[in-house]
N, C-alpha and C positions, 0 to 999 in steps of 0.2 A: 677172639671175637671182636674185640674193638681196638685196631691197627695202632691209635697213637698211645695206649698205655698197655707198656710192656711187663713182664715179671722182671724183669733185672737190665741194667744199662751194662753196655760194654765198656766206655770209660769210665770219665769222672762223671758225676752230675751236681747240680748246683740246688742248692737249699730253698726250700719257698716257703715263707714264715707268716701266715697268717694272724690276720691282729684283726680286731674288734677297733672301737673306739673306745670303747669300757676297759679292753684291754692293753691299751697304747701307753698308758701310766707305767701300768707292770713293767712294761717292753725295757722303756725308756730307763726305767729304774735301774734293771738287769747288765743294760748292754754295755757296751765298754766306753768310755768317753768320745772314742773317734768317730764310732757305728751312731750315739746319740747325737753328735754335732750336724754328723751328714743327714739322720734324719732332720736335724730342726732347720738347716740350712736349706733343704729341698720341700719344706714342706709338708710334711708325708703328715697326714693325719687321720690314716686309716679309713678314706671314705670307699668302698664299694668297686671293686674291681681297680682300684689306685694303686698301681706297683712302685716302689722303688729298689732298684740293684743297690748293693750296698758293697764298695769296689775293696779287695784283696789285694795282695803281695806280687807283684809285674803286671799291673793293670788288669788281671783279670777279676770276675766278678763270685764275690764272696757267700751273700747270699742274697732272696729276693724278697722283698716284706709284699705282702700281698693284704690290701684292705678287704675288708668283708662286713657285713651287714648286721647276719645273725650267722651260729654256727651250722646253718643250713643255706646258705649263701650259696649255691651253686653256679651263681651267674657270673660271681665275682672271678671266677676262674676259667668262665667260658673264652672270655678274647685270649688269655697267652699263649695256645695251638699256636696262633697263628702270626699275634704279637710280639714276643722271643723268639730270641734265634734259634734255628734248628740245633737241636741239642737234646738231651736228658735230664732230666728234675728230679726231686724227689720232695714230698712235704717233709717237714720240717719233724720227726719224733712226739713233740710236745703234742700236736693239735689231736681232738677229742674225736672220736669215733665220727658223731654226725658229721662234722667238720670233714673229713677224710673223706668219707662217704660222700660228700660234698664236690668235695674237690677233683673225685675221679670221673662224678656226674657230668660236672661241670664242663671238664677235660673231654671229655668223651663227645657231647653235642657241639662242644668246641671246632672238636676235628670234622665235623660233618659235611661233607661235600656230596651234590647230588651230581652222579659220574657219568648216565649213561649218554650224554651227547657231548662232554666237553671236560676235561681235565682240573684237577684242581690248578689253582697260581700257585702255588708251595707247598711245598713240603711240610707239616704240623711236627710241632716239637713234641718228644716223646716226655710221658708221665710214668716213672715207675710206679705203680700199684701200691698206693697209702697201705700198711700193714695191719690199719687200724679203721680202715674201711670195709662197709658190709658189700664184700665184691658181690654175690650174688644179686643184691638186689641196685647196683648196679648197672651188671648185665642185662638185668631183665629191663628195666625204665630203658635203657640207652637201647638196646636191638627192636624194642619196642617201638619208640617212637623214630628211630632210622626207619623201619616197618613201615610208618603214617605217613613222614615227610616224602619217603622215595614214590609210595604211591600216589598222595595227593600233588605230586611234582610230574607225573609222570603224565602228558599233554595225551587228552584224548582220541587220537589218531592211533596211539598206542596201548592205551586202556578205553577196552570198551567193554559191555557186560560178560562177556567170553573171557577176555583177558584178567578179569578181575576176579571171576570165577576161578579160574588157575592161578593167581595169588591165593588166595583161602583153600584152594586146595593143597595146593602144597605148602600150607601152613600147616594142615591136616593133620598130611603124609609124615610132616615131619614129627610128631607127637603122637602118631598110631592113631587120631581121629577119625571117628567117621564123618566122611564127605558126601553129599547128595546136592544134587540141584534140578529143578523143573524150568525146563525153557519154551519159551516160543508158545504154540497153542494147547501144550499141557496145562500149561498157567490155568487155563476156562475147563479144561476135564478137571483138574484137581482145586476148584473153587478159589481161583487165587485172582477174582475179575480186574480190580482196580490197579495192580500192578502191569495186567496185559494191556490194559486199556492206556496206558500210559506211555507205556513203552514199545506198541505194537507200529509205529507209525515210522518206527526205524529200520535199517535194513539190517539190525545188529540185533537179532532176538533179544528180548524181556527174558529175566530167571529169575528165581528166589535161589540163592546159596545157603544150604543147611549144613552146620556144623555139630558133631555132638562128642562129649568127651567125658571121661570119667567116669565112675562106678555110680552107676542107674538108680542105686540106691541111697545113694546122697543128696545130700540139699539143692534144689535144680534152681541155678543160675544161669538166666535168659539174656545175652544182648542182642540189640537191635541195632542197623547201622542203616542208615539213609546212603544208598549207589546207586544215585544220578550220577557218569557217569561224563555227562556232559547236557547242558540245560538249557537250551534256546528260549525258554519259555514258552514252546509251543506254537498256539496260533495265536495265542495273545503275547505276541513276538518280542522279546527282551529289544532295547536300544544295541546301540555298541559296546557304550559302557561298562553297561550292566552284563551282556554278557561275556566280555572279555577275562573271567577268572570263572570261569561258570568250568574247566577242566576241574578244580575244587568242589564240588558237585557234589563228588563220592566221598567225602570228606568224614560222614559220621560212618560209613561202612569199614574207611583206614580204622577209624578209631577204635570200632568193635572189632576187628581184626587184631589190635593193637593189644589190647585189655585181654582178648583169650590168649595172646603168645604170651604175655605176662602171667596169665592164672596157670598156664596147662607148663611153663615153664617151673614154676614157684612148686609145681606137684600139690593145688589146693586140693582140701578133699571136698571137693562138690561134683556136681553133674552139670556139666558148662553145654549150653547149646547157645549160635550163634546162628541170627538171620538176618540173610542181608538181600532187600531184592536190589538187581542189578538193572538198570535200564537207560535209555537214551532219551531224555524227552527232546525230539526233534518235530520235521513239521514237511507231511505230506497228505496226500489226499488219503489217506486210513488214518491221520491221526483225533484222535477225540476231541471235542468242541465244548466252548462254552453255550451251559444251557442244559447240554448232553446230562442225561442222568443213567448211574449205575448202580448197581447191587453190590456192594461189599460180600466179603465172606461171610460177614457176622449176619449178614440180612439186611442191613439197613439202606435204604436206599441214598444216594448221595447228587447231590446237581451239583454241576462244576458252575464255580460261581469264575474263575480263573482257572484256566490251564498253566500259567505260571507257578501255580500252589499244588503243585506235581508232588512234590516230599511227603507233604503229611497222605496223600492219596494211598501212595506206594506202602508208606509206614502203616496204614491204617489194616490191612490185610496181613500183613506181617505180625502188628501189634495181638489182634486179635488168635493169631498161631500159638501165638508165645504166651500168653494167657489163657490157652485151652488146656496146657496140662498144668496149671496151678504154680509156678515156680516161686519160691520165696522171695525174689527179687527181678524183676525186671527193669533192665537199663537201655534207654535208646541213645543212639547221636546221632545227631542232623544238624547239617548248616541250612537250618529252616528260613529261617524270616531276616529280612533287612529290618525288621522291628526292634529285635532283638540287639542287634548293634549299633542301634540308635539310641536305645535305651540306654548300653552297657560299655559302648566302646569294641573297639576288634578284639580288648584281651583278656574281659570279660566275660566266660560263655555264660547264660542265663541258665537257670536248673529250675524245674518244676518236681515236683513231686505231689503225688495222692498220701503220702504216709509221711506223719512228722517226724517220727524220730530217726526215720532213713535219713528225712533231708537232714534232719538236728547234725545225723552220724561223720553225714559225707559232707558237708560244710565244714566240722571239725576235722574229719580228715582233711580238707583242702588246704586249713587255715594251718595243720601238724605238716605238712610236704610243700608247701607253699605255690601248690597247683591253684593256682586260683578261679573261682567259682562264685554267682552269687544267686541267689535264689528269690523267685519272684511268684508270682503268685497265681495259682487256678482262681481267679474270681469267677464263680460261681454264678453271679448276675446277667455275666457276659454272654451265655449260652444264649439268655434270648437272640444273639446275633449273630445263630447260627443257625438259626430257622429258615426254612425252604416254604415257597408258597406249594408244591408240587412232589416235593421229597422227604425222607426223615431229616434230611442234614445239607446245607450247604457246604463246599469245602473252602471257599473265599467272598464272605459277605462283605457289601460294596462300604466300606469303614475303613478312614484314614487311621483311626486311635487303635491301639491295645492289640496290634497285631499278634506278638509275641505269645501273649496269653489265649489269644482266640485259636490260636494254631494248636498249644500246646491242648485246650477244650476241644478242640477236634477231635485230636488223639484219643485226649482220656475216655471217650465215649467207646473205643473199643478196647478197653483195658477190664478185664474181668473184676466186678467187684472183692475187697478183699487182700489183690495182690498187690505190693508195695508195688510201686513202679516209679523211676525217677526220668525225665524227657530231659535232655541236655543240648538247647541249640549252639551251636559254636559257630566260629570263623575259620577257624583250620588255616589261618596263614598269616604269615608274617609280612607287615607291607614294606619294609624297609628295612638291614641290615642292622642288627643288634648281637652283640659279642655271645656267640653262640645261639643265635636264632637268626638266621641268615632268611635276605625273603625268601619268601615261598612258603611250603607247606610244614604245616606246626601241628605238633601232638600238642592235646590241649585238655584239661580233665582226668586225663586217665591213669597217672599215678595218681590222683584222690579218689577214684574210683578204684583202684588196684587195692588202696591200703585202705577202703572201707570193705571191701570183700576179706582180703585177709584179715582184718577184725572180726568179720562178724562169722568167717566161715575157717578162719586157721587151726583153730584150735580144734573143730570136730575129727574126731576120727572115728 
């Protein structure tokens, strides 16, 4: 399943020795006089992805100390794919399960090259499989977020609501899920107005993609994924700039997609449904205006305060599905607001939450997987500034400040009182090359979202 770590090397392979800086004492103490000189002669002082080769008997190379952070360090291992020479490794015997676990992680997004118009530059050095690593869960992070990056990579001429419909479905197919989807002017017979409306202005039909999986009788676990899909801003027309990454659009739908291959793969026992509407907000004479007011599913009426502010639209009718049958947890992603990464940074997603001890949960999971997360807040006062002279709801009141939060109070207005639910706006992409996060498109949250579900859902049977 993941090409650069193999079960067994054909030749030799050479040693990768892991150290801390807590643990560089010990090292030094252990090692033999010659292996200590050469570290202290090069420096090695164990910082964070810092290799040194430590050279052998006819110049070849003995073993390799590898620095690391904490024993969940998985970055520290992400460049050597492609920074050593093609060849075979093996960790080191001594290093600790997470550690392991770590290392194949790491190894794994290491190798990640997005293939389908252009080859890798090299060949990635193979990892034999740490014996003391939790391979399953592993495999499930690593096919996961390949899952997120190959689709948020994948330039809109080639994913469009159709195309992306056939990802999730044969995500389905492969885990015996049930598939459904409403397209085009089904959307308005089957009460789904603000998704049509949004996406009707395209030549590439509006859907909702419905996903469902597991025994009916289990605890019903809802994600939600924002598939824009590509995002012009509408009539209230994005610059150049701004919309030159708007392919990233679909970005919270990769991620729900991403999070159900991980749950339906891991065999959780819950009832997983996934909804994702799929749409194009482009810009023709049928596309919806500012001013325009519509009816949501839930009833409430809405004035487009911006058609740029297309996400929470689409999500808003979605939202309200998925809290019609009550599920113990609902989860959104969206790369909603430029708010939010002004606030936070690109590698920072924002989390909101209606329930404290969810967000309590999944914060501590972020802070245990070192997915990182930070959590911001529904202020409550804000709402006045979502007031319509003419409507229930504005979807974009005319306000520089608190975007992030006004977005996320949009949402929560169609979230059935009761139901935890957590909104997570992300970036979904890497702007610059980083050892094992190559630019482009980045899973972002969703192993902390993964291991706060198996928390709180693993152990039911």
């Amino acid at each position: 399943m993941l090409p650069n770590l193999v079960d067994a090397a054909e030749g030799e392979t050479v040693s990768l020795i892991p150290l801390s800086k807590a643990a560089l004492d010990g090292w030094r103490a252990a090692a033999t006089p010659a292996r200590r000189a050469w570290a202290e002669a090069n420096g090695f002082a164990a910082e964070s992805g810092r290799i040194l080769a430590l050279p052998g008997e006819g110049g070849r190379v003995d073993a390799i100390l590898v620095g690391i952070e904490s024993a969940a360090d998985a970055w520290a291992f992400a460049g050597l794919p492609t920074s050593l020479p093609v060849g075979a490794y093996a960790l080191d015997d001594s290093a600790e399960p997470a550690t392991a676990t770590a290392a194949a992680f790491g190894w794994a997004l290491g190798g990640y090259h997005y293939g389908r118009y252009k080859g890798p530059e090299r060949v990635s050095a193979k990892l034999v499989w740490p014996k003391a690593a939790d391979r399953a869960a592993v495999e499930r992070a690593a096919s996961a977020t390949t899952l997120v990056r190959d689709l948020v990579n994948t330039p809109a001429n080639d994913l469009g609501p159709a195309e992306l419909a056939a990802a999730a479905e044969a995500l389905a197919k492969e885990f015996g899920a049930r598939f459904g989807v409403i397209t085009g002017d089904e959307l308005l017979t089957r009460n789904y107005p603000l998704i049509h409306a949004v996406g009707r202005a395209s030549s590439r039909a509006p859907r909702l993609i419905d996903i469902e999986w597991g025994d009916p009788s289990a605890p019903k676990v809802t994600l939600v994924g924002k598939g824009v899909v590509f995002d012009s801003g509408g009539l209230d027309l994005k610059d150049s700039g701004n919309m030159l990454l708007m392919k990233k659009d679909m970005g919270g739908a990769a991620h729900a997609l991403g999070v159900a291959r991980m749950v339906m793969m891991a065999q959780l026992p819950v009832r997983l449904r996934v909804l994702v509407p799929a749409v194009e907000n482009a810009v023709s004479g049928d596309a919806f205006r500012p001013m325009d007011v519509y009816r949501s599913r839930k009833g409430l009426t809405v004035e487009i305060g911006n058609t740029d502010a297309e996400g929470r639209l689409v999500l808003c009718d979605a939202l309200e599905e998925a809290s019609s049958e009550k599920p113990e947890i609902i989860v959104d992603f969206a790369t909603l607001t430029g708010a939010a990464r002004v606030a936070l940074g690109t590698d920072v997603p924002a989390m909101f939450s209606n329930d404290d001890a969810t967000a309590d949960a999944l914060a501590a999971a972020s802070r245990r997987v070192e997915d990182p997360l930070w959590r911001l807040p529904l202020w409550q006062p804000y709402n006045r500034l979502l007031k319509s002279g003419i409507a229930d709801i504005n979807n974009a009141p005319d306000t520089r400040f608190g975007g992030a939060i006004i977005a996320a109070l949009f949402l929560e207005r169609f979230v059935a009182p009761g139901v935890p639910w957590v909104h997570i706006d992300l970036y979904a992409w890497n702007g610059a090359d980083r050892p094992g996060r190559p630019k482009g498109g980045e899973a972002m949250t969703m192993r902390a979202v993964y291991a706060l579900l198996e928390e709180r859902f693993g152990g039911r049977r």
